[in-house]
C-alpha positions in Angstrom: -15.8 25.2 -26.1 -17.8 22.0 -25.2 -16.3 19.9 -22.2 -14.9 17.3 -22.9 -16.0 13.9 -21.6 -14.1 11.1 -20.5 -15.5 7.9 -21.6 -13.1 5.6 -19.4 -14.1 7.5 -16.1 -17.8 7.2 -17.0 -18.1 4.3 -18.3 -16.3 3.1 -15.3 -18.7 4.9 -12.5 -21.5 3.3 -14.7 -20.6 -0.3 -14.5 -19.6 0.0 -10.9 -23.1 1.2 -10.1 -24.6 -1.5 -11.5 -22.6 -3.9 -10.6 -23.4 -2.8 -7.0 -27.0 -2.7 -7.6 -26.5 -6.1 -8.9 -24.3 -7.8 -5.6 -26.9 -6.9 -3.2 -28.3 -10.3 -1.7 -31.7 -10.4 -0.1 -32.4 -10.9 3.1 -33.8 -14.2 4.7 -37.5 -13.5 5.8 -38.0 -14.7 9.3 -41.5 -15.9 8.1 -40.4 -18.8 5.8 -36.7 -18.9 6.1 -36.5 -18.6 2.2 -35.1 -15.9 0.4 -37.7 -13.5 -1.9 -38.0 -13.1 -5.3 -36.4 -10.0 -6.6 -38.5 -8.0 -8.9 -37.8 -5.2 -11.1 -39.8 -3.0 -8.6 -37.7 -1.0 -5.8 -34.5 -2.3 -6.6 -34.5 -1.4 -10.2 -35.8 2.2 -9.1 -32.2 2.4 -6.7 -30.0 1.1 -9.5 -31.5 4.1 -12.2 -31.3 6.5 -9.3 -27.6 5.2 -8.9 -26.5 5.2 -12.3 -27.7 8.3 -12.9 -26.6 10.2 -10.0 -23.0 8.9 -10.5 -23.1 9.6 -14.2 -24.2 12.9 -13.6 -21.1 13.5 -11.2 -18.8 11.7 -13.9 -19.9 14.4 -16.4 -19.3 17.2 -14.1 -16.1 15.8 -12.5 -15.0 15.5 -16.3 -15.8 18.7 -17.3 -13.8 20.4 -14.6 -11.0 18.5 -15.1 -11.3 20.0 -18.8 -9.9 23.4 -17.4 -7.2 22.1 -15.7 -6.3 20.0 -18.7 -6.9 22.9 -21.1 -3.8 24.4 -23.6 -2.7 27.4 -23.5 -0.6 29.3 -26.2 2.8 29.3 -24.6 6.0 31.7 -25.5 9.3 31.8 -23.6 10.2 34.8 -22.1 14.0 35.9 -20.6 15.8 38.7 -19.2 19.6 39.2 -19.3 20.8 41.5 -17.3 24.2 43.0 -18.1 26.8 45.6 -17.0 28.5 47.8 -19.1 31.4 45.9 -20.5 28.7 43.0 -21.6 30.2 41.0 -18.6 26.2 38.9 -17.4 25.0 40.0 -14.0 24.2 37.3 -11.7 21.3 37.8 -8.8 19.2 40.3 -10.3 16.0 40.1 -9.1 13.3 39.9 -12.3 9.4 40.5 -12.0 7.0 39.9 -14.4 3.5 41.6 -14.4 0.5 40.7 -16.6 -1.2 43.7 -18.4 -5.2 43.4 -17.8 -7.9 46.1 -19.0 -8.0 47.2 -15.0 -4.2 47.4 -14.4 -1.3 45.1 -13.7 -1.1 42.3 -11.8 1.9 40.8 -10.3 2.7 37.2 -12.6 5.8 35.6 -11.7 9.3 36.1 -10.4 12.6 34.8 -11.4 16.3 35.7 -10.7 19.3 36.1 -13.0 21.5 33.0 -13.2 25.7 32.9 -13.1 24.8 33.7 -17.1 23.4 36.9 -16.1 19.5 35.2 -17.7 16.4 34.7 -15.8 13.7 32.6 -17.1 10.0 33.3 -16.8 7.8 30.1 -16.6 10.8 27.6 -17.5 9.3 24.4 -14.8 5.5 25.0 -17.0 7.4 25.7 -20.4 7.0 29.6 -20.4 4.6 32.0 -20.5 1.0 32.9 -21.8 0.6 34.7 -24.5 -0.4 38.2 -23.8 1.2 41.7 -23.0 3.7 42.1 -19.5 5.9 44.5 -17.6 9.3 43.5 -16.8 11.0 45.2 -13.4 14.3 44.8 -12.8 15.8 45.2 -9.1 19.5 44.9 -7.6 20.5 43.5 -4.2 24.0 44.1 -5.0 25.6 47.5 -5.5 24.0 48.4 -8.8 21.7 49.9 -10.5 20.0 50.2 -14.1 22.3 52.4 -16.2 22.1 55.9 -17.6 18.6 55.9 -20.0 17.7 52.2 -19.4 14.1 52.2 -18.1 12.6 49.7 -16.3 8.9 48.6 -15.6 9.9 47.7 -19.8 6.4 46.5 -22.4 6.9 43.5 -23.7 4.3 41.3 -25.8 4.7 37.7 -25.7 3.6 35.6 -29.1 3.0 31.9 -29.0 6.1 29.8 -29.7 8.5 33.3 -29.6 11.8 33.0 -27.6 12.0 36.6 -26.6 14.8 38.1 -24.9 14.9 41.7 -23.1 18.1 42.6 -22.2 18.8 45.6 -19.6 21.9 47.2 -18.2 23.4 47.9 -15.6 26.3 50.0 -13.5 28.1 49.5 -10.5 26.9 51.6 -7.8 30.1 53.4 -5.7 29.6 53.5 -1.8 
């Protein structure tokens, strides 16, 4: 993908380089007290040395910028975390970890609300595509019930609302 340039910001960094190449006043020769003519000589070779250093720094400067500004294929992703009469857990603690060709690395966290759900990505409006590992831990007294696993797949699709749901017991001192 090209960069993309931003005409305001260079067109902008242009016309203030010229416009400072063309404020400069001469100085007053001592010899004659008048001012000299201004040719197109070393002035002329500033101003083109200007304008094309800044543009070249506009074009850069716009092209990173691209990245930050780029789109990425978003999907929402929750967790509910329940116990066994379906009553929603609140305080869970929810970890998401991104699957790469050299492992897993650790994506972004989130807790379960009063609703027992914990949204991934809700403040950027979700997640990237791609393929994760959801781990599910307890500060309270619980634990993940009989034959629920944790560390669970899940594959995130652009515009999905997925929802992994997990259960959980009370744990007895």
């Amino acid at each position: 993908m090209s960069p993309t340039i931003r005409p305001s910001l260079v067109n902008w960094l242009i016309s203030a380089s010229l416009y400072s190449a063309r404020v400069r006043k001469p100085s007053i020769t001592k010899d004659t007290g008048q001012v000299p003519e201004i040719t197109g000589g070393s002035l002329s070779r500033i101003a083109n040395r200007r304008m094309f250093a800044l543009t070249a720094l506009a074009v850069l400067a716009s092209a990173g910028c691209d990245r930050l500004n780029r789109r990425y294929p978003l999907g929402k992703l929750s967790v509910r975390v329940i116990d066994a009469n379906g009553t929603p857990v609140r305080g869970a603690a929810a970890d998401l970890y991104r699957l790469t060709p050299t492992g897993k690395v650790y994506w972004r966290a989130s807790s379960t609300d009063s609703l027992g759900i914990a949204v991934f990505g809700a403040a950027n409006g979700g997640v990237i595509h791609g393929d994760y590992l959801i781990h599910v831990s307890f500060i309270s007294w619980r634990y993940l019930a009989p034959g629920e696993a944790n560390d669970r797949p899940v594959t995130v699709k652009e515009g999905a609302d997925t929802v992994i749901t997990f259960r959980s017991v009370q744990r007895h001192p």
